[in-house]
N, C-alpha and C positions, 0 to 999 in steps of 0.2 A: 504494500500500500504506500504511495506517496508521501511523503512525510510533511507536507501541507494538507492533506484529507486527514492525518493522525491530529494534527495538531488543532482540526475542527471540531475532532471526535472527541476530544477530549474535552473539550472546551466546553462543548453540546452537553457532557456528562459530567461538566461539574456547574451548567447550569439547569439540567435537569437536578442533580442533589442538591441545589442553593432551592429551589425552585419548590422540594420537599419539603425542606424543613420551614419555608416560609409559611408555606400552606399549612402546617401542625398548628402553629398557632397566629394564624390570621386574624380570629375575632380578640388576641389580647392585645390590648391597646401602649402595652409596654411600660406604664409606669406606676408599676406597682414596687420598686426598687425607692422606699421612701427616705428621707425626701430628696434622694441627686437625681431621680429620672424625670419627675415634672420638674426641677428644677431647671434639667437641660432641656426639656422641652422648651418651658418659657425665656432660656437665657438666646435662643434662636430668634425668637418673638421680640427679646429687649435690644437684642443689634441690630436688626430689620430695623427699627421703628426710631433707633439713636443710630444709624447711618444715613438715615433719609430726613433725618428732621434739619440736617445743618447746623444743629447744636456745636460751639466751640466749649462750652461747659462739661463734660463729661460725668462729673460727681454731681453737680446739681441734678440733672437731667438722671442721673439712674436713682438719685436718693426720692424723688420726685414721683419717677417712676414706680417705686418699688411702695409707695404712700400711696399709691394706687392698688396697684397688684404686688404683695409683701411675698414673693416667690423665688425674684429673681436673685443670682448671684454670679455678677462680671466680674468680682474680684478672686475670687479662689479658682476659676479655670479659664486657660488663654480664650481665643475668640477662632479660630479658624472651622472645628465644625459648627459653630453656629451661624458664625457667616455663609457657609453651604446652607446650612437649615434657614437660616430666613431665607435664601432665594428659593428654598422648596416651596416654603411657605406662599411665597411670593407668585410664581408656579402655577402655585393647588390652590390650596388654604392651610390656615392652620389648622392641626389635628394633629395628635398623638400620635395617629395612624402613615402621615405624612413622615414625620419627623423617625419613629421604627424602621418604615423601608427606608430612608435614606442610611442606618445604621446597617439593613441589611444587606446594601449596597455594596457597604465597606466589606463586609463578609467575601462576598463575590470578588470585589477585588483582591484579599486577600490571597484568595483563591488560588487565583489567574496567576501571580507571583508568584506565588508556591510551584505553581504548575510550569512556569519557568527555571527558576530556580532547578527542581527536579530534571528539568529535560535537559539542562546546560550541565549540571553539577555529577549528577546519578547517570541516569540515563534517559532516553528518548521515550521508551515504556514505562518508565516512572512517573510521569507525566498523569498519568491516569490517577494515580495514588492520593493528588490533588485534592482531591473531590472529598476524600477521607477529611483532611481537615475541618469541614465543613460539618461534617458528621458528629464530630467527637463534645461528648455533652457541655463542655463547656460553653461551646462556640453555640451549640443549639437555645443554649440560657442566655446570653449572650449578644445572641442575633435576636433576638425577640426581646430585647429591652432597648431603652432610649436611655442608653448610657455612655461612657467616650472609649470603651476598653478594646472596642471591634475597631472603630477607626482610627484610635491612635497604633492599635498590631497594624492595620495593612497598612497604613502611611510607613511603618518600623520595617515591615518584610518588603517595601517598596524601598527602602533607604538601604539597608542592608544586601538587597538583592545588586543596586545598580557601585554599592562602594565594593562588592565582589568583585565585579567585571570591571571600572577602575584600578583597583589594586592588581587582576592579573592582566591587564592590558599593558603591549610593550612596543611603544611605552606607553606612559598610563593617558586613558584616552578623557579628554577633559571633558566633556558630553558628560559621561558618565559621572565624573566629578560633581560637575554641575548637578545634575539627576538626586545624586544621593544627598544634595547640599538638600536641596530643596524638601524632597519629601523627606528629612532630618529637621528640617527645621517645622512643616506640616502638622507632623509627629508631635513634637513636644510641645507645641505651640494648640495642641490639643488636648495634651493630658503631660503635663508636669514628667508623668514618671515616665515616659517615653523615651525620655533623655538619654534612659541607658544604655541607649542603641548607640550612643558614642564611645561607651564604653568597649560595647563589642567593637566595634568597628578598632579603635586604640586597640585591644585585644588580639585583631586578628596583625593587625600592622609589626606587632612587637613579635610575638611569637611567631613569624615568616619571615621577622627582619627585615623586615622594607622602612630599615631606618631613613632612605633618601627620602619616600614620599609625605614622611612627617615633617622633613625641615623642606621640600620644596617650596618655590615662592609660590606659586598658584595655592597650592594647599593651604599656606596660612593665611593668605589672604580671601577664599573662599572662605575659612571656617572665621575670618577674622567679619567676615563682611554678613553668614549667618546667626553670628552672634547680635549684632546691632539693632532685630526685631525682637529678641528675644529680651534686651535688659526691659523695656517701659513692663513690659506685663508682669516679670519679675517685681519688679519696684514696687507694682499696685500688689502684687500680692504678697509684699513681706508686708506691705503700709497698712491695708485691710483686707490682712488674712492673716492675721502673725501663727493662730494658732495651726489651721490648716499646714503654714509651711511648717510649724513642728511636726507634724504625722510623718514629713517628708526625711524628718533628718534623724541623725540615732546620735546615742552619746556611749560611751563606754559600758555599764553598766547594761542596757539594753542591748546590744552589742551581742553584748558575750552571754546572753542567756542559751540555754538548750533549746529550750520551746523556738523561740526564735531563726534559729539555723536550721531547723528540723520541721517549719511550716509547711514551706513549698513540697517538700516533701510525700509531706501526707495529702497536700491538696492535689498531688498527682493523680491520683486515683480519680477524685471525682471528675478532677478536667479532663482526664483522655481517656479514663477505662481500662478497666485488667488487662484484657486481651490487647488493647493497642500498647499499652507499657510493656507488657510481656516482649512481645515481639519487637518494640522498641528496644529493649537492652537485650535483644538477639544479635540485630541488627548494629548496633553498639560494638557486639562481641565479635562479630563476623568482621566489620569493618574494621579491627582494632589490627586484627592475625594477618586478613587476608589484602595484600598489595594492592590491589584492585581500588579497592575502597579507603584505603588509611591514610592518603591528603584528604580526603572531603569530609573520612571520621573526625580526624584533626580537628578541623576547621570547625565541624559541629561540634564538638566537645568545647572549644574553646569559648563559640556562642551559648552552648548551657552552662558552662561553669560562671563564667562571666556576667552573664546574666542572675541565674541562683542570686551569687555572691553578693551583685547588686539590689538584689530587690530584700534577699535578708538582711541588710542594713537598713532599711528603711523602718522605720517605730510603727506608721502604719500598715497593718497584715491583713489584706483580703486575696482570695482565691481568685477573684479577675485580673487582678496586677499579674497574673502567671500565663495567662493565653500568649504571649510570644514563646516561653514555655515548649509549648505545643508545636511550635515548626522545625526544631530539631528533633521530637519525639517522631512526627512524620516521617522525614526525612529518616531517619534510622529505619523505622521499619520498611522504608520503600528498598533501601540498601541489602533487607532480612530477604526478601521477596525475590530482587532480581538476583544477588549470590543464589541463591538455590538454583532461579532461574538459568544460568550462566555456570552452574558445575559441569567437568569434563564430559562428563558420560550423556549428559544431556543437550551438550554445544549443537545440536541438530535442529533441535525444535526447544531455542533458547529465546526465540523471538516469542512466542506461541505459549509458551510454559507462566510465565509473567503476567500476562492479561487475568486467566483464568483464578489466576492465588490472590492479585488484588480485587478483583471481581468478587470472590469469595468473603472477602474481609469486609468490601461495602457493603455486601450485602447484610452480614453481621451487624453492621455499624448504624444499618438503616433502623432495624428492631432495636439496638438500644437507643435510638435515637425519639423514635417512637414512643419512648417507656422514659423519655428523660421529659419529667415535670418542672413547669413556667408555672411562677406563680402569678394570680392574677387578681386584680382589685374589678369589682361591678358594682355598677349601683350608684357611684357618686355621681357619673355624669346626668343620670336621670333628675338625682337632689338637685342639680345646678340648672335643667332645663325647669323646672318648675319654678323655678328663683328667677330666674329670668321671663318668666310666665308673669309672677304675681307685683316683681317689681325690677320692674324695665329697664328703669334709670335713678336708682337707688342704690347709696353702699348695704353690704347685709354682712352679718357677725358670723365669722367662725371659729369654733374653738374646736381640738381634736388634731391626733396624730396625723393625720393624713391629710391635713391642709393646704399642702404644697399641690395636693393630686386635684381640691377642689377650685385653687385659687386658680391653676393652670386653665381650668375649663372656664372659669368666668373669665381669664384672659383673653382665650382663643375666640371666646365668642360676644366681644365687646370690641370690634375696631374705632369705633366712637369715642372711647373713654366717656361711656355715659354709668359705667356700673366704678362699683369700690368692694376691697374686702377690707374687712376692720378684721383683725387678729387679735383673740382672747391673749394669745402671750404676748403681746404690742402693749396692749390693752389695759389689761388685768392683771398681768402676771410678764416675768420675761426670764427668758434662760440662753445657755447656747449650748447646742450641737443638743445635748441631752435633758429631759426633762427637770432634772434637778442640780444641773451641773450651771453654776454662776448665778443661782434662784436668786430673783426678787419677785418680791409680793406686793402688787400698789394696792390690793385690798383685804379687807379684814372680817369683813360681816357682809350679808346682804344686803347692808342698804348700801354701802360702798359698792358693791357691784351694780346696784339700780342708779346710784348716782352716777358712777361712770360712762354707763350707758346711756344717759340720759346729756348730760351736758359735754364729754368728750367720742362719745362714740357714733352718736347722727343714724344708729340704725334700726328701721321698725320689722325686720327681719332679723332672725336668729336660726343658723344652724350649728347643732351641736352635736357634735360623734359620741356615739357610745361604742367604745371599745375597752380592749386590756390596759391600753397602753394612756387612752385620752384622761384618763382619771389622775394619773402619777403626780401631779403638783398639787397641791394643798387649794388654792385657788383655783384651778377648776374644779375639783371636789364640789367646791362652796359652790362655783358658778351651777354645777347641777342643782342641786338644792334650790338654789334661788330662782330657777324659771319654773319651780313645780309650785310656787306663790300666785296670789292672785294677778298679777298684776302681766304676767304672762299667759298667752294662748296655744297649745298644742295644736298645729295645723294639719301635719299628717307627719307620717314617721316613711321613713323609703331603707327598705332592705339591702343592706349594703355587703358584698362578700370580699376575704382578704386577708390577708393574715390578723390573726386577732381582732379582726371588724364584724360587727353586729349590725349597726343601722345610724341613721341618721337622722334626728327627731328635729322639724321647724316648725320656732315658734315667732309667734306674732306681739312684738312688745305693744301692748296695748296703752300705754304714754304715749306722751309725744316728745321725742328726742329735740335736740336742739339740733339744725342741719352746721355739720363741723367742717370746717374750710380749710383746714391746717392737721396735720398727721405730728403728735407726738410721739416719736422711735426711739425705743431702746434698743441700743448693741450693746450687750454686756459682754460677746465677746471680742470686742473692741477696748474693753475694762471698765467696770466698774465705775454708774453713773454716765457711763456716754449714751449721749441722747441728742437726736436731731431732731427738729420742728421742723417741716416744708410743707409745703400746697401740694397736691397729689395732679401730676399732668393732666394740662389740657390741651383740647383740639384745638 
């Protein structure tokens, strides 16, 4: 067969498996990941709307914005896929749904890289093996959330892929240079910890000895000239994010814990599955012995150690920070597959042997893919359609863990800025990151919550989550308590599902509020007592 019809075929069969896994869960609207997936949803929605207004203001205009809709956050993650997502937005409309395929996008491209990579590095039939990525439950969780982990890996496997063929280009070909400059800078410039990919990339350069191309002049002044987008976003987020960039940093003592070195570890498992590990560190072992395979084992060992090492330094430990992870585990098993392929006795039908063993393995990979559970929130967007029923162009009170998920919908579907949310922890109460991590309590009794509501809060709508989680502060406790008085009306209650979600009860303040023109904001994780007044945007 031609090896431009291979390389269709391939391509066809790894967007017929992207094409799978979208369809598993098509009706989840992806931001059930609380609060960073509505939060990136809406941080799409705040650069659309502050790159089009002509604002030379930047902090007034999101402090403004966010007194409007209290969801967004431009300071803790750079701006590049949400600059894509507002143009989706922009496109379609806004919706959840919008902003998931564009993450599932990133998936696809991933993909395509890998399937490069394979066919340049492995072989020409490895190529196929691609598709497995896509497969592996991580990516399946993953792909079906509005989160940055998908498209900060394939912006990394597109950076890494082209500073490959750079580094063994002779001599080194600047195209390529360029290439990796760019999607290096993509990369990080969408998720902080992206970064690492420089590391590997330093990684690969020292242990192959390619000491010229680190002190060439083009080299430093490409990485001198990638750097220069990178300081402002940095800046913003040491200035308003201090805490955020501690997640990023380690200090000795956390360093050197066990747990720590030993995370990634155990999250192997759920990211790629016994059976693809297995045969990943066959493939490991094969490529280690056999000549064939032991520069591109190298090379991969060097991108997992490198990687590992960097991401266990880091204080903050989640299992999605490991999906780049996953492209050297690939890659190993593609290695596991064609060595067998490619043994003496079988050099005959060593073309032929390869298809049918990876063939086998996706099909494996299909059924656990199948059986790997999204979680998913329902229910709130109906709360918000109703809200948007009874009061059009009125702010309305929420309190509850999952506020990010309801404020995102009265975002998306307010291009007017005729609606407001008012936040019980803005409001009533204020914390950060965790519910009782930085607590203050602006109230004390019921009638300080009816007062509140009444002269600083402008809302004759109330909705309030009943969950595990919405009760955790002392002040909203009391805030339950206080709408089961007279002075409040039970309008309907709407069935809400999700992790630890019950439902969502709206009530009608039966006062009459005083209409409020000015947002009082606490960031307490800003420190203690920071508080901003502004107007909440207008058209």
């Amino acid at each position: 067969m031609r090896n431009r019809n291979v390389v269709l075929l391939q391509l066809a069969l790894i967007f017929l498996v992207w094409s799978y896994v979208a369809t598993l869960h098509w009706q989840n609207d992806g931001l059930w990941f609380q609060g960073d997936s509505p939060r990136h949803a809406a941080n799409g929605l705040f650069w659309k709307e502050f790159l089009t207004s002509g604002s030379l203001n930047p902090q007034d205009y999101a402090l403004r914005y966010y007194a409007r809709y209290p969801v967004i956050s431009p300071t803790n993650y750079p701006p590049v896929f949400y600059i894509l997502e507002g143009a989706a937005f922009t496109a379609l409309h806004p919706s959840p749904y919008v902003a998931k395929s564009l993450v599932l996008g990133f998936a696809l491209l991933a993909a395509c890289y890998l399937m490069a990579w394979l066919r340049r590095w492995v072989a020409e039939e490895a190529g196929w093996m691609a598709a497995l990525l896509l497969l592996l439950p991580g990516f399946v969780v993953w792909s079906n959330t509005v989160m940055l982990n998908v498209p900060a890996t394939a912006f990394s496997i597109a950076a890494l892929y082209h500073a490959r063929r750079w580094m063994e280009a002779e001599p080194s070909d600047k195209h390529q240079l360029y290439l990796a400059a760019v999607f290096s800078v993509c990369a990080t410039l969408t998720y902080f910890v992206a970064g690492i990919l420089v590391f590997i990339i330093a990684g690969w350069l020292l242990s192959s000895r390619r000491w010229a191309l680190l002190w060439d002049r083009r080299t430093l002044c490409v990485a001198l000239v990638s750097a220069i987008p990178l300081i402002p976003f940095l800046y913003i987020a040491l200035k308003w994010a201090p805490i955020y960039v501690s997640f990023v940093t380690t200090g000795p003592q956390k360093a050197g814990t066990v747990s720590g070195w030993i995370f990634y570890l155990r999250e192997l498992l759920p990211l790629a599955g016994p059976c693809v590990l297995a045969l990943s560190v066959s493939g490991m072992l094969v490529g280690t012995i056999r000549r064939r395979w032991r520069h591109e084992s190298f090379v991969l060992l060097v991108f997992l150690l490198v990687n590992y090492l960097a991401l266990s330094l880091i204080v903050a430990k989640e299992s999605r920070y490991g999906l780049l992870l996953c492209v050297p585990i690939v890659c190993f098993c593609a290695i596991a597959i064609q060595s067998v392929s490619e043994l003496p006795s079988w050099r005959k039908i060593a073309r032929f042997a390869a298809l049918p063993a990876m063939l086998i393995l996706l099909l494996a990979q299909f059924w656990i893919a199948s059986r790997t559970s999204v979680p998913r929130i329902q229910g709130i967007a109906e709360a918000v359609a109703f809200i948007e029923r009874v009061a059009p162009d009125e702010p309305v009170f929420y309190d509850g863990f999952y506020s990010n998920v309801f404020t995102f919908y009265i975002q998306a579907g307010d291009p007017g800025y005729r609606r407001r949310v008012v936040l019980g922890p803005k409001l009533l109460y204020a914390s950060a990151i965790n519910p009782l991590w930085r607590y203050e309590s602006y109230v004390n009794s019921s009638e300080d919550i009816i007062k509140a509501l009444l002269i600083r809060g402008g809302c004759r709508w109330l909705a309030i989550e009943i969950s595990d989680q919405a009760g955790e502060a002392p002040a909203a406790r009391l805030l339950r308590e206080t709408v089961q008085g007279p002075q409040f009306e039970k309008i309907r209650s709407f069935p809400v599902s999700g992790l630890d979600l019950n439902r969502i009860d709206v009530y009608r303040f039966k006062l009459d509020p005083q209409p409020s023109d000015e947002a009082d904001l606490p960031f307490p994780i800003l420190g203690k007592g920071t508080r901003y007044k502004v107007k909440p945007i207008q058209r």
